[in-house]
Each structure stands twice: as C-alpha cells, then as structure tokens.
Residue, then its C-alpha position, 0 to 999 in steps of 0.5 A: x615697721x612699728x620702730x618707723x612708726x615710732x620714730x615718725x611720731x618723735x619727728x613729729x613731736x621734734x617738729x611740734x617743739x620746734x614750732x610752739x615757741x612761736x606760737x607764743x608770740x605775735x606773728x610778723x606779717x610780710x605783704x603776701x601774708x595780707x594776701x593769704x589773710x583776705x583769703x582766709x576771710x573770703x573762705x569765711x563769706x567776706x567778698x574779696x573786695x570787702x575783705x581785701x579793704x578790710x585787711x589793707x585798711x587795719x591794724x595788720x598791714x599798719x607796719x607795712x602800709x607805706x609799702x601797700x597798694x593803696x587803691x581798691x582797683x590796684x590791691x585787686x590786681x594784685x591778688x590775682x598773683x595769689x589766687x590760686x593758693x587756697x589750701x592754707x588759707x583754708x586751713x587758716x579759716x578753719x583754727x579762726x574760732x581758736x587762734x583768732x588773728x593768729x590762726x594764719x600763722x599756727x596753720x604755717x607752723x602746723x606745716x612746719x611740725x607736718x614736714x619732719x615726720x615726712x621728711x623722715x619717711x622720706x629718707x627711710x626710702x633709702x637710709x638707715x634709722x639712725x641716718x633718717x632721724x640725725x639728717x632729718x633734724x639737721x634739716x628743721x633746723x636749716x636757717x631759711x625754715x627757722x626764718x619763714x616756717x613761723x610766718x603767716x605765709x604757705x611756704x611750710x606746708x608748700x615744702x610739706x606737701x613737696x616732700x609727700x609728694x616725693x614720698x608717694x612717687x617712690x610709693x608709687x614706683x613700686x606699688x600702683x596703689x599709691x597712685x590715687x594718693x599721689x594724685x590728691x597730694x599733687x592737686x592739694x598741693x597745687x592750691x598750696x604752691x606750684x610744686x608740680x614744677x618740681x614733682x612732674x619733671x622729677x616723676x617724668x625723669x625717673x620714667x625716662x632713665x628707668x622705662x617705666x611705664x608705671x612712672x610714666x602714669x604717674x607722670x601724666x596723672x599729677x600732670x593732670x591733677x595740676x590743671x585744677x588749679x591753673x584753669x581756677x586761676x592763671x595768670x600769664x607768663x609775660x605778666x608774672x616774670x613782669x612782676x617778679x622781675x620789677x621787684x614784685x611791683x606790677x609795672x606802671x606800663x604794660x611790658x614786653x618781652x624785650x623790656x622783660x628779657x633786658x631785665x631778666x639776666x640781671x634778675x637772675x644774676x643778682x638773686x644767685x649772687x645774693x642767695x650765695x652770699x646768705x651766710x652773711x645776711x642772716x643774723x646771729x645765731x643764725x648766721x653761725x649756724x648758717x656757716x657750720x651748716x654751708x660745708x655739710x649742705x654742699x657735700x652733701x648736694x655733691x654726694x647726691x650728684x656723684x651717689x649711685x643711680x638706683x631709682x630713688x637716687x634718680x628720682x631726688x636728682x630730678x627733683x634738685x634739677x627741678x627746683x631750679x625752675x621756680x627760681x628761674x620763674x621768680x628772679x627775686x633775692x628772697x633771703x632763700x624763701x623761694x629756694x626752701x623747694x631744694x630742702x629735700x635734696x638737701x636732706x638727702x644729701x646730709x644723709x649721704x654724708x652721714x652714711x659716709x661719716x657712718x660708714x667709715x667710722x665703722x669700717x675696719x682698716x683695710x675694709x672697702x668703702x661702704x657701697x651704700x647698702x643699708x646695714x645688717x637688719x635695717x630695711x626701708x620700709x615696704x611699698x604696703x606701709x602703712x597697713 
C-alpha cells in the first residue's frame, strides 16, 4: 500500500507544520510541567530532591511561584502524583543537549507531529483515502490540541500513544503477530499516561461482543503489561480523587470517603457543565473555530453511536465509553486537557460525516443510501502492513 505510505508521510509532514511555529517561541510552563522538568533532570543523574529544589526555586516556575508548594517535604508529596510517567521525560533528557530549557516543550510537539500519521493510519482501518486525510486534518486542528499539544506537558504523546494503541488492537484483531506491539505500546504507554483505562476496556468489549478469543488475549496481555507502571509507583485511590477534587491541592487533613463522596458529585457536575460551555471559554479564533467544529464533532459522535457494529466500529465505541473513566477519576474543569482521551472517536466520527456528506453528494437521485462500504478500488490496508 505505497499510496498509504505516502500519505502517512504527508500527515506527518501536516503535523510537523503545525508544530514548528511554536517551536519558535518560549514555552509556557503549567504546574505539572515543573513536575515533568524535574523528571527530566533525575534521568539526567540530579536526585529528586535536588532536582525538585532546583526547578521550584528558578527562573521556570518564577510566574507561578505564588501558586507552588513552597517546602521540600510538600513539593515531594506532590510528585508522588507524577511519578509514574517517565516516557516524556525521558525523551525530554534525551533532545536536552539541543533544545536546552526547551527540550520538554519540542518532546510534546513531537508527539503532536507523531499523532496525524497515526490517526490516519488509524482511520484507514475502516475509510476511504480521501475520508482519512480530510477527518485526520480536522482533527489536528481541534481547539483543545492547538492549546496544550505546544505545551511542556505529556498529554500529545499520551493521545499519540492511545491512538497506536487503538491501531495495533485492530492489527491484532486479525493478525496475532501484533500482539508483541500491542504489548510495548500498552507498557510505553502506561509510563506516558494511564491509557490503559481506555485501551483494556475497549479490547475487553470487543472480545465479548465479537467472541474472540483472540481479542481476549489481547485483553489480558495490555492488562498485564500495564502492571509495571502501577507497582513502579501507585498512589491510592482515596488519595488521588482527594487531590483532584479539592482543585489539585492535597488536603490539609487527611480525607475520608464520606468528605470525598460530598465533593465528588459536585466535582463531576461542575467539570460537565464546564467542558459544555468550552466554545465560550476559548479565545478568538479559537473560539470561532471551536463553534464551527461543535456541530461536526456532535454528529459525528452520534453517527459513531448509530454506525453498523462491524468490529472496528465496536472497538472505537468502547473506547468513546471508555474515555469516560478518566474524566470520571479527575473531576476537574481542565479546559478539555483531560478529555483530549475522546479525540479518536471524535476522528472517526468526522469521518463518518464525511462519508455521509461523500456519499450523498455522489449518489444519483433515487440510488439507496450509502451502506458504509468503501468505494470501488479503495481497501484499508491489510493485517501484514507494513512488510
């Protein structure tokens, strides 16, 4: 499939475009990227507490410093939050002798770059050519990625590595062979973000709708290969909603789960209400991209919910389900960073809409309706690509 190839490496290239002008500028540091900055300096050999010290006391966090923990004993009890993502910052030590201070930024904007060959491939699962590219570029430019793709944060390559994921499970739906790819991506990813919240329920749905055994496999092995990461560092439950729902701020008393349910359905309430109401918090343009694209993106999504159940289909939908759970685990308005996890469904279901709009602008009066299937001499490619 050279043609796919080709146009893997335009989306790439798309990407890259979309990523270098902010190379070019300073990056703009968030709390959590301070965290992810002292990582990257303890890859390099600093202790935590020296590297910690170091990114909290200098001229980074100096905009945010009115917000910081401000003891060592405090800023080390909120690292434990972070402690298990380590791909990024990794990668952020590894361009330090190129990019300087800047090396966690362009890390984020590689995996920016990363995600529209993959969420081409992804789409060409299922769509046409022509479908995968326009859905695909619609996609990169969704408001939420334009905000916090560009920032030193691990929220690009975790979507990246979400969608790799979704790619290699449908891989491995008809080809076992996958399975070992499926598996690093899971455990790579695991160290990125936790999205095997989403990846394992979505496998473990498509093995009970399609009785796979296969799929079942697959299941227990990015289960498996998500344990790493959660014996490395762990931090319970009770403790983690405490933090989230007291606005990211660990609690000055230690709190119980009657204090935490109190909170929670407020929590919950406020961050739907709020991620509702994201077309009017954005800027402009932002803002008027954000309410041209509202209408495409709900169509879509309902398109996907209503789309024939073959097994791709059922797969997407159980990862739109499962995209759910890391909202629901972090009740927190954060002008959609957090719900970046739903940008594949939404990618499929603007293809869905551009088949629809596709298929009727091509369908002579009186024809039926378009059943899905790909048109003439387009295929997605095989189970075996690439060679």
């Amino acid at each position: 499939m050279r043609r796919d190839a080709v146009l893997a490496a335009a989306m790439l290239a798309l990407g890259l475009c979309l990523a270098l002008p902010f190379a070019r500028s300073g990056p703009h540091w968030y709390t959590d990227s301070l965290y992810y900055e002292a990582q990257k300096l303890e890859v390099r050999g600093v202790p935590q507490p020296v590297a910690l010290r170091r990114v909290f006391t200098g001229e980074l966090a100096r905009p945010l410093r009115g917000r910081l923990p401000r003891s060592a004993r405090r800023r080390a009890e909120y690292a434990r939050f972070y402690a298990r993502r380590w791909t990024v910052p990794a990668l952020a030590a590894a361009l330090t002798p190129i990019a300087g201070t800047a090396a966690l930024r362009d890390a984020s904007l590689l995996g920016w770059a990363i995600l529209a060959p993959l969420l081409f491939l992804l789409l060409r699962r299922r769509f046409s050519r022509s479908v995968s590219v326009a859905a695909t570029a619609v996609s990169m430019v969704l408001p939420p990625l334009l905000t916090w793709a560009p920032a030193p944060l691990v929220d690009s390559w975790g979507l990246s590595m979400l969608v790799a994921g979704l790619l290699l499970a449908d891989l491995t739906r008809e080809d076992l062979r996958w399975l070992p790819a499926w598996i690093a991506v899971v455990l790579v990813g695991s160290f990125t973000r936790d999205i095997g919240l989403i990846l394992i329920p979505a496998t473990a749905w498509l093995a009970l709708r399609t009785r796979s055994r296969g799929m079942g496999l697959t299941t227990a092995a990015g289960a498996l290969a998500s344990l790493p990461a959660l014996l490395v560092s762990s931090v319970p439950l009770r403790e983690n909603l405490a933090y989230i729902v007291n606005g990211f701020s660990i609690p000055d008393h230690p709190a119980s789960w009657s204090w935490i349910a109190a909170r929670y359905p407020g929590a919950v309430l406020s961050t739907v209400g709020s991620d509702l109401a994201y077309p009017f918090h954005v800027g402009v343009p932002q803002e008027v991209l954000a309410l041209a694209l509202a209408i495409p993106v709900l169509a879509g999504l309902w398109l996907l919910a209503r789309a024939a159940p073959s097994p791709f289909m059922v797969l997407m939908r159980g990862a739109a389900l499962a995209a759910t759970i890391p909202i629901l685990l972090s009740p927190n308005y954060t002008g959609l960073r957090i719900e970046l996890v739903f940008v594949p469904a939404i990618a499929v279901g603007l293809a869905l809409v551009g088949e629809r709009i596709a298929g009727l602008r091509h369908r002579a009066p009186g024809a039926p309706r378009p059943d899905g299937a790909l048109p003439r001499g387009e295929r997605p490619y095989p189970a075996t690509w690439p060679a």
